[in-house]
C-alpha positions in Angstrom: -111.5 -143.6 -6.7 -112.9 -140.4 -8.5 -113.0 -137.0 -7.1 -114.8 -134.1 -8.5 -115.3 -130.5 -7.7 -118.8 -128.7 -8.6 -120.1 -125.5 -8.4 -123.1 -126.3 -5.5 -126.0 -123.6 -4.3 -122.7 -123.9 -0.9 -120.1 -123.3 -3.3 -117.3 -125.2 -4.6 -117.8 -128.6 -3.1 -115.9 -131.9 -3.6 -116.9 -134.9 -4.4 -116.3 -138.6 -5.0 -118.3 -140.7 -8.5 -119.7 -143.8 -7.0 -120.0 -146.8 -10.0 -122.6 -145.2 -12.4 -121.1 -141.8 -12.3 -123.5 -140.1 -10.0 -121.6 -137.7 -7.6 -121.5 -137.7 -3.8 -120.6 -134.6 -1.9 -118.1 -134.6 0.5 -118.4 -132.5 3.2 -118.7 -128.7 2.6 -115.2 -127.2 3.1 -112.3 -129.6 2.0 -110.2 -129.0 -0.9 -108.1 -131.7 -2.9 -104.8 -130.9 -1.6 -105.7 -131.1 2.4 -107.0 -134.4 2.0 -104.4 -135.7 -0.3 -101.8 -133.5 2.8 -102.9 -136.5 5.4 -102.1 -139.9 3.9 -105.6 -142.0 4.4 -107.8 -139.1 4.6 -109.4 -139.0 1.3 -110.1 -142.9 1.1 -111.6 -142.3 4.5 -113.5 -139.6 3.6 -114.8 -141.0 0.3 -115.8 -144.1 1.8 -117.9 -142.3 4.2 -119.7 -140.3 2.0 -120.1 -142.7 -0.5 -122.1 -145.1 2.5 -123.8 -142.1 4.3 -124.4 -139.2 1.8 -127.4 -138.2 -1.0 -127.1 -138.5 -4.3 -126.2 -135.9 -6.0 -126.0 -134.5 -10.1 -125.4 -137.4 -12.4 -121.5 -136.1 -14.2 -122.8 -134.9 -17.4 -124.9 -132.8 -15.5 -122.9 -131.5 -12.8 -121.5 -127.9 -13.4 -118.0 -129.0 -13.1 -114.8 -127.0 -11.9 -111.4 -127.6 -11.8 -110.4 -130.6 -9.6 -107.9 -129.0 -7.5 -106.0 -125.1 -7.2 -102.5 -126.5 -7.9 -100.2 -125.0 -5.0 -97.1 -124.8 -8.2 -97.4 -126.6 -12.1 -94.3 -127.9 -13.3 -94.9 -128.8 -17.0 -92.3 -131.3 -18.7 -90.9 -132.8 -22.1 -90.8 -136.4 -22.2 -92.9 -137.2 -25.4 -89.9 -137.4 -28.0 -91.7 -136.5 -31.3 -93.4 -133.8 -30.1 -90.1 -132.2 -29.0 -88.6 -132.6 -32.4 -91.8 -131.5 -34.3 -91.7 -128.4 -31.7 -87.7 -127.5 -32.8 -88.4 -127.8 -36.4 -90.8 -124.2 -36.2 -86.8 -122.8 -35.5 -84.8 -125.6 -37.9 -86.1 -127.7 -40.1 -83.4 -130.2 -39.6 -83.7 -130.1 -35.8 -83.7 -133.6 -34.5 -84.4 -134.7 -30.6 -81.8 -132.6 -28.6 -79.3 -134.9 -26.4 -80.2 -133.3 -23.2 -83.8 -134.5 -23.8 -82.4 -137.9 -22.8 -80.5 -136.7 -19.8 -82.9 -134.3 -18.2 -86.2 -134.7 -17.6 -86.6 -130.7 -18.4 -89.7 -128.5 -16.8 -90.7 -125.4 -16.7 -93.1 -123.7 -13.9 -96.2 -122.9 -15.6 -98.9 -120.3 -14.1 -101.4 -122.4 -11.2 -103.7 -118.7 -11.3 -104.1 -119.8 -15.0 -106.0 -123.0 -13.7 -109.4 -123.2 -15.4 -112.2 -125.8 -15.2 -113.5 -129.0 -17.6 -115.7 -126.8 -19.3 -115.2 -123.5 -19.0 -114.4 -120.9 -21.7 -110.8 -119.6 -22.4 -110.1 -116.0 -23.8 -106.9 -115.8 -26.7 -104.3 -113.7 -24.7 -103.7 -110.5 -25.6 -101.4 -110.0 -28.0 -101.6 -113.5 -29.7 -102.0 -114.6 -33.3 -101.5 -117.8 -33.1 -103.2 -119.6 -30.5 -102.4 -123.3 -29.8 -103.9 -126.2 -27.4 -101.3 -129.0 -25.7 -102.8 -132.6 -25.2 -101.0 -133.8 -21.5 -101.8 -135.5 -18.7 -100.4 -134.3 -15.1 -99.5 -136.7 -11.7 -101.1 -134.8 -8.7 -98.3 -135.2 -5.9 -100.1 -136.4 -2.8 -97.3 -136.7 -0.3 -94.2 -134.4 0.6 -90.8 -135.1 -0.5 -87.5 -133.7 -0.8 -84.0 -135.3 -2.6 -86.4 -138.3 -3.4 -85.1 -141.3 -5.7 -87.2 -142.4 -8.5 -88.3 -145.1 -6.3 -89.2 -143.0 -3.6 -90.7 -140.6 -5.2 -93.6 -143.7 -6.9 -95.1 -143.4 -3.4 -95.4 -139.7 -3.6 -98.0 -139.7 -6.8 -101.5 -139.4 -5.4 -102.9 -139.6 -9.1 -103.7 -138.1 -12.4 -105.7 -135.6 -14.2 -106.0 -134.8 -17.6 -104.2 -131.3 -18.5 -104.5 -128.8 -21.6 -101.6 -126.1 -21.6 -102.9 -123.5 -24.0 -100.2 -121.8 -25.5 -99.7 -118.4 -27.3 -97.4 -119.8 -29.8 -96.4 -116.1 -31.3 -95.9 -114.4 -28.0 -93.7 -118.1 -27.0 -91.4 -117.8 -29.7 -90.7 -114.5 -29.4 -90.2 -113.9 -25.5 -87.9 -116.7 -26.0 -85.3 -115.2 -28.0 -84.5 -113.7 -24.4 -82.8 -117.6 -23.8 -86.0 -117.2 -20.8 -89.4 -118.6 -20.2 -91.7 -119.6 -21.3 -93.6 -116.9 -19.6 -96.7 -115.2 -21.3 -96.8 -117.5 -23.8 -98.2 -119.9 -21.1 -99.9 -117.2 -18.5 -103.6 -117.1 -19.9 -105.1 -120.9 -19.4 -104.7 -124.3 -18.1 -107.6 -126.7 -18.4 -107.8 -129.4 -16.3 -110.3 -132.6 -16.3 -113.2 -133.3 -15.5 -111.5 -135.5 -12.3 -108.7 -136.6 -10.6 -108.3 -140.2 -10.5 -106.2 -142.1 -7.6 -102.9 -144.0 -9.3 -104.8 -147.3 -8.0 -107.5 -147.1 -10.2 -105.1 -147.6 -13.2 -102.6 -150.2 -12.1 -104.2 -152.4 -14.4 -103.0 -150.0 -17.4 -99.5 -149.9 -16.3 -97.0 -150.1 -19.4 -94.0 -149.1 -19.9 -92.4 -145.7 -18.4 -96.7 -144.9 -17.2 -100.4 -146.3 -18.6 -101.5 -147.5 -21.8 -103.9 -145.1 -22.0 -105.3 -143.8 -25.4 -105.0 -139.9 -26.4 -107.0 -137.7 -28.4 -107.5 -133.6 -28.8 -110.1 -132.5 -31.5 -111.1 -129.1 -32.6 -114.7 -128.4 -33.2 -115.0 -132.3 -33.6 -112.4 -133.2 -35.6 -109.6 -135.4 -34.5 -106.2 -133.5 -34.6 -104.3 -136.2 -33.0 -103.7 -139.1 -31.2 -101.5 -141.2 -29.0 -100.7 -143.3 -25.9 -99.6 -141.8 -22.1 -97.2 -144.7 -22.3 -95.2 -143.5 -25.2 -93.5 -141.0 -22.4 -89.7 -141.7 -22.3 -89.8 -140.7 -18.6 -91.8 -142.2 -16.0 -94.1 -139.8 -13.8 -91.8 -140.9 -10.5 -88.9 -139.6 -12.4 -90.4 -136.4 -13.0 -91.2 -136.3 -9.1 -87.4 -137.2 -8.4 -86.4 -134.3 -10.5 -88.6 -132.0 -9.3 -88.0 -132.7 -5.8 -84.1 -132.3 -6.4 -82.8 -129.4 -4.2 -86.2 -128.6 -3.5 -89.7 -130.1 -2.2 -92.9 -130.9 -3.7 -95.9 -130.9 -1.9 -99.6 -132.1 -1.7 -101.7 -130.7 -4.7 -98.5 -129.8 -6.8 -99.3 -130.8 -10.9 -96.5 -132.2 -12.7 -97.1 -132.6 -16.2 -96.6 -135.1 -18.6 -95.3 -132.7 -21.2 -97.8 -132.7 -24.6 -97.7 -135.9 -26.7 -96.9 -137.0 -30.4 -99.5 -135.1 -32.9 -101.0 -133.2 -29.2 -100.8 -129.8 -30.5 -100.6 -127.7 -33.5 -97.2 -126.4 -33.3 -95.8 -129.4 -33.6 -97.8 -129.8 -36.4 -96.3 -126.5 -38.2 -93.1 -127.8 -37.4 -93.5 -131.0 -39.0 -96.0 -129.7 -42.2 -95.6 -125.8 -42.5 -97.4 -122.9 -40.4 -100.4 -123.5 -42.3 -100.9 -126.9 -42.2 -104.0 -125.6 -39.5 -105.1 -122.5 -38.5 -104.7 -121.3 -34.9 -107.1 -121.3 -32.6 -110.0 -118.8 -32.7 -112.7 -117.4 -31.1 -115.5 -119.9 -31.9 -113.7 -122.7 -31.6 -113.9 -125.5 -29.4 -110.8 -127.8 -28.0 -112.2 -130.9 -26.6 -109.4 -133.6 -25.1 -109.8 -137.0 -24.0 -107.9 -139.9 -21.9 -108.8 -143.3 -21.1 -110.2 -143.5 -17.6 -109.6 -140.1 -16.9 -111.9 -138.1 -18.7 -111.4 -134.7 -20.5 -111.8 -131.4 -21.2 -114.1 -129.6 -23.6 -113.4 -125.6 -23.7 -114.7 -122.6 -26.4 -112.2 -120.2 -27.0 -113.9 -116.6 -26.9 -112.2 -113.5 -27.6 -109.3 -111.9 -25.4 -108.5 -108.0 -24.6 -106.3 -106.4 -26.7 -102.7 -106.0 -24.9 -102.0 -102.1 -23.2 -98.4 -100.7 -24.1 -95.3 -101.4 -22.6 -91.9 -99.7 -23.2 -88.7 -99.3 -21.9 -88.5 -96.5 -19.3 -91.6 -96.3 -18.7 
């Protein structure tokens, strides 16, 4: 199935697409991650709705929000190219590192940051050089701790497409420090237009995940393109490690890490830092996955950064 959340005369309000992409409210006060909390519920809940409720907005004219308010966003690295394209901005002769291959490596990204389908994202203050990253994120639906790779398969409620904008200049430099990324990753995360259940793409499966086709444009033109199953680790592995020492829980985002030619840092790295101009205000960053949908967000302009110094 495919859930939704719109901005209703009620409020935020859920709800599931029935076959020709009309939504149908759920009832008024559920969020994404207490449904997905109690294993059934959702199904059960979307099947009633979908037999008992109105019709609502057709999708393209539904004022769409984010799907869910991640709980925690862990954001990986398991497209290979992109991680050498990202290490040639530092050396040019940087090649795939060989922890890539034994560590499925994250970082905790910002869930405040969390901003809808459509909605308009500032350049952070501070930032120069303002970047998009192409992803796509497993939505955990069930708790786990320790888990195996197998295990942790069963803990994947489903997917959502996911655009970690970056401020590539602020990035590079807090990271010096041997820390973060922190700022460079604090202002915006776009997420889908929905959150699609794993069934709905067993179909697709290939490889380490789905052969699903990948594309990010900027006002209209295509910067780059790939497939979800080019990932050299699988979305359960990702869970596994997460869940290592730790738990995940219902609603937590685990990204896919950005793919081959799914940002322009990694095209800098490859080409030159001006192979394209960062992103400004004006622009629009549109991203779209197979079956899951897409985002489509104008960057506008930012507040300029107040001054911080030692001491004070």
């Amino acid at each position: 199935m495919r859930i939704v959340r719109h901005r209703s005369d009620q409020g935020p309000r859920l709800a599931v697409l029935d076959d020709e992409d009309v939504l149908i409210d759920l009832p008024a006060g559920l969020d994404l991650p207490t449904l997905l909390a109690d294993d059934g519920r959702l199904a059960d809940t979307a099947d009633t709705s979908l037999r008992t409720a109105a019709r609502g907005p057709a999708l393209d004219e539904a004022d769409l929000m984010a799907p869910l308010d991640p709980p925690t966003v862990r954001d990986f690295s398991t497209f290979p190219e992109h991680t050498a394209g990202i290490a040639r901005n530092l050396d040019s002769n940087a090649v795939v590192p060989e922890e890539f291959w034994e560590i499925p490596a994250f970082y905790f990204s910002n869930p405040y940051a969390t901003v809808g389908p459509h909605d308009d994202v500032p350049v952070p203050p501070g930032c120069e050089r303002f970047d998009f990253e192409l992803e796509v994120a497993a939505v955990v639906g069930r708790a786990g701790s320790d888990l195996t790779v197998a295990e942790a398969a069963e803990h994947i409620a489903g997917f959502v497409v996911f655009n970690d904008f970056s401020a590539r200049d602020v990035q590079f430099h807090e990271m010096r420090l041997r820390l973060g990324p922190a700022k460079g990753k604090d202002t915006a995360t776009s997420l889908g237009t929905m959150f699609v259940t794993a069934d709905e793409l067993r179909d697709r499966a290939s490889g380490t995940s789905y052969d699903l086709t990948m594309r990010v444009l900027v006002n209209d033109e295509e910067i780059g393109t790939d497939t979800v199953d080019n990932m050299a680790w699988s979305f359960p592995a990702l869970a596994a490690y997460a869940s290592r020492g730790t738990s995940i829980r219902p609603g937590d985002l685990l990204g896919s890490g950005t793919c081959r030619n799914g940002c322009l840092a990694e095209l800098w790295g490859r080409y030159g830092q001006d192979f394209r101009p960062p992103l400004r205000p004006g622009d629009v960053v549109t991203t779209e996955v197979e079956l899951l949908g897409g985002t489509r967000n104008r960057i506008v302009p930012g507040t300029p950064p107040h001054e911080i110094r030692p001491g004070a």
